[in-house]
N, C-alpha and C positions, 0 to 999 in steps of 0.2 A: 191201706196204703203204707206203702215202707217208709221208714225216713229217711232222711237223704244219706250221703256216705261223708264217711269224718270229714274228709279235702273239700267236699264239695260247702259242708257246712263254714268249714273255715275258711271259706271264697263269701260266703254269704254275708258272716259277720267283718269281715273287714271291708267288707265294703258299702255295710253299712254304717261302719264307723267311717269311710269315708278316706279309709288307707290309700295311699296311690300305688301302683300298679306292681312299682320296684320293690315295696316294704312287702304286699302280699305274696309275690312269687321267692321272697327269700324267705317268710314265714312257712308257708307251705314247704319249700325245699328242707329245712331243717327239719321240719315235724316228720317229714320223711325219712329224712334220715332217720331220727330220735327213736321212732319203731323198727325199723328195719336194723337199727345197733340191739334192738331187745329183741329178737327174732320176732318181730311183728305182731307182738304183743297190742292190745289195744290200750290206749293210755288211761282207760276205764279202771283199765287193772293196775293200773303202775303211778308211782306219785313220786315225793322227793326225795326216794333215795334212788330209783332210778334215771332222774333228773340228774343230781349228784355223778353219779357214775358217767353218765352221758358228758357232763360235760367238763370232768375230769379224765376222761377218757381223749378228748379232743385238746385238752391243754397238754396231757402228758405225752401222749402216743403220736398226736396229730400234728405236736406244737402251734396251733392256730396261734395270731395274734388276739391279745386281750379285746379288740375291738367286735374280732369276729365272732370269738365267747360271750360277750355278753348280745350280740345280737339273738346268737343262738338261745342264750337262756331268756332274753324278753318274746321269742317267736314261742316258747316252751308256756313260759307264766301266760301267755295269751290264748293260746289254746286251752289250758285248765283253768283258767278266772273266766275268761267271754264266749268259748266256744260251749265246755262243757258244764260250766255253771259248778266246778269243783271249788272252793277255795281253799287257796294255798298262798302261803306267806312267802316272801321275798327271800330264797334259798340265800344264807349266811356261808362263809366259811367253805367254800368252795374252793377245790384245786386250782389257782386262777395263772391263767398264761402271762408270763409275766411281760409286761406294759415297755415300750420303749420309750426312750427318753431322746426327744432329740432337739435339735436346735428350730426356730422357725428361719423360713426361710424369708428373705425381705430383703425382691431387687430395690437397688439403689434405679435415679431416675436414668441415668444412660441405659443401665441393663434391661428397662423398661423400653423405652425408644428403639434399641437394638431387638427388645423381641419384635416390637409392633414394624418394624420393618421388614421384618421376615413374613409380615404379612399382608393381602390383598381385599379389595371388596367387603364384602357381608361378613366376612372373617375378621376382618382390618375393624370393621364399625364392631362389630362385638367386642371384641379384647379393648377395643379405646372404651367402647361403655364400662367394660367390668373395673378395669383402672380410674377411668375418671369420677364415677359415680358409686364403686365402692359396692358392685353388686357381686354374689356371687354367682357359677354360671349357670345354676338352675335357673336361678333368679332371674335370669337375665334373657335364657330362651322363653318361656313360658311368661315373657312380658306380653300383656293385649296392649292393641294400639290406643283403647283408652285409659292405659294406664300412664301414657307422653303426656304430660303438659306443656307443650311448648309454650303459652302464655308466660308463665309462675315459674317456668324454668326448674322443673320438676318432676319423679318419676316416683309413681303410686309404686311400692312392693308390697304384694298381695300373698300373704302365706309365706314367710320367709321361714329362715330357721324359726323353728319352734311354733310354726304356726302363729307368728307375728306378724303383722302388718307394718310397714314405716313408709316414710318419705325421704325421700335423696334427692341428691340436684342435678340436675341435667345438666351435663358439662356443656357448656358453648362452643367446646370445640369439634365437635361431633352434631350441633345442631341442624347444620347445612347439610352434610352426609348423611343423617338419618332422616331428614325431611324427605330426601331423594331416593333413599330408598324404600320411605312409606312410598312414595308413588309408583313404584313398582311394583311393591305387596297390592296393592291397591289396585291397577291394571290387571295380577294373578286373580285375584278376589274375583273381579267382575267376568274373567274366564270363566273362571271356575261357575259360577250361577249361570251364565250362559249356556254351560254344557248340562245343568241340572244337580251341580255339588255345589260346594262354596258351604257346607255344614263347616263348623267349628265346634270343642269338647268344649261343654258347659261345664260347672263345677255345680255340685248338691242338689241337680235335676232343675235348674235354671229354665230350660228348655220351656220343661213343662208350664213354669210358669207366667213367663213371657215368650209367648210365640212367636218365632222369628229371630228369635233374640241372636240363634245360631249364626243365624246369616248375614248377621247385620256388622257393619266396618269396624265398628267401634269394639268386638268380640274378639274379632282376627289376630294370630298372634303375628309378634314383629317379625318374626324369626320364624317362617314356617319352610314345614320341609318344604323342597323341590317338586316332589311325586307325592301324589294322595296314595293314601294307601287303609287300611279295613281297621276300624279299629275292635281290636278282640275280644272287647266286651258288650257292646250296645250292636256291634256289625255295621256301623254306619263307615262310610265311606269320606275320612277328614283330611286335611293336611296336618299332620303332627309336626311336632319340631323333629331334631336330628342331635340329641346331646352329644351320642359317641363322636360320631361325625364331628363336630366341633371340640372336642375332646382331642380326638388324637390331632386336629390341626393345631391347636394349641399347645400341646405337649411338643410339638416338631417345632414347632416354632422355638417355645424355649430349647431345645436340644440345640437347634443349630445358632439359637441367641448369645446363648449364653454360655452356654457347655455342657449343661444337665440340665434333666427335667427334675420336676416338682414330684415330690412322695406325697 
């Protein structure tokens, strides 16, 4: 039996580690590249001075920013520490693209108000959550319904940066507009089981462990897309959320708020 092919293996291990979906197709895309700058060389054969070049090569030639260089070199040290079991120490002293320095950005409350009125609906109750409760907008799509305490006046975040968990508060003033649009998620829900979907993405094979669990209200996310659509790893048929999509409505938003959007 052959063993499997390099990509394929680094699809394997990250997602056994449990990678989400955006960190592994950036990992895979760089290691791409990485052989394809060595004329396809397999990286069996090549270690940290071809690393080096690689990714001196992208701060000199390419000008990446320093953010996207170090991406590139943790998707590189990942593949030789966890795919192929090489070790290799933390490349030092590297050509590094040099780091911008900038101011943060921090509307004041009108410039805040004046975004949120550029905005409507499910779009309107987002941006008031991320301002009032301090979330950010990963955080904030990929909330489940039992993550609302409306009791305790509080919202579970689950995985946040760094694979942190905390507690935030749920603004009051978004209580009534989010109440009201759980009952609408909540009427989609029970479509959606009616026509034989209504699955929801577990996290760590949950599924397997409580049966059902998929289906059940309290799993559902707040924010789900509009269209179910396939999901491309398991093939099951869910409603995911929609970050772009919310992304660029908030970007427009601040454009036309304020006068510019956020970097």
């Amino acid at each position: 039996m052959s063993s499997p092919r390099l990509l394929d293996q680094v699809r394997t291990v990250a997602r056994v580690k449990h990678y989400s979906l955006k960190t592994e197709h950036a990992y895979l895309n760089w290691i791409r590249r990485f052989i394809f700058y060595h004329n396809k060389q397999h990286p069996k054969e090549m270690g940290e001075g071809e690393i080096r070049q690689f990714l001196a090569h992208l701060a000199v030639n390419l000008h990446v920013s320093a953010s996207t260089q170090t991406v590139a070199l943790s998707a590189l040290l990942f593949l030789y520490r966890d795919v192929l079991k090489i070790p290799l120490p933390y490349i030092e002293d590297i050509e590094r693209a040099k780091p911008s320095r900038k101011l943060p950005v921090v509307f004041s409350r009108a410039e805040v108000q004046t975004i949120l009125d550029q905005l409507s609906g499910t779009h309107l109750l987002l941006a008031s959550l991320l301002y009032g409760a301090g979330l950010r907008l990963m955080e904030a799509i990929r909330l489940r319904v039992k993550d609302i305490d409306f009791a305790a006046n509080q919202i579970n975040v689950r995985e946040g940066k760094g694979s942190v968990d905390r507690i935030t508060m749920l603004p009051q003033s978004v209580k009534s507009s989010l109440q009201q649009h759980l009952n609408r998620v909540r009427a989609l829900h029970q479509k959606d089981l009616k026509e034989g979907y209504g699955d929801v993405y577990l996290p760590y094979a949950l599924e397997s462990k409580y049966v059902n669990a998929d289906k059940e209200w309290g799993w559902q996310y707040v924010f789900p897309s509009l269209k179910r659509s396939t999901d491309p790893r398991s093939g099951t048929v869910y409603r995911h959320q929609k970050p772009k999509t919310y992304e660029l409505v908030l970007d427009h938003a601040i454009l036309h708020g304020v006068g510019f959007s956020y970097g």
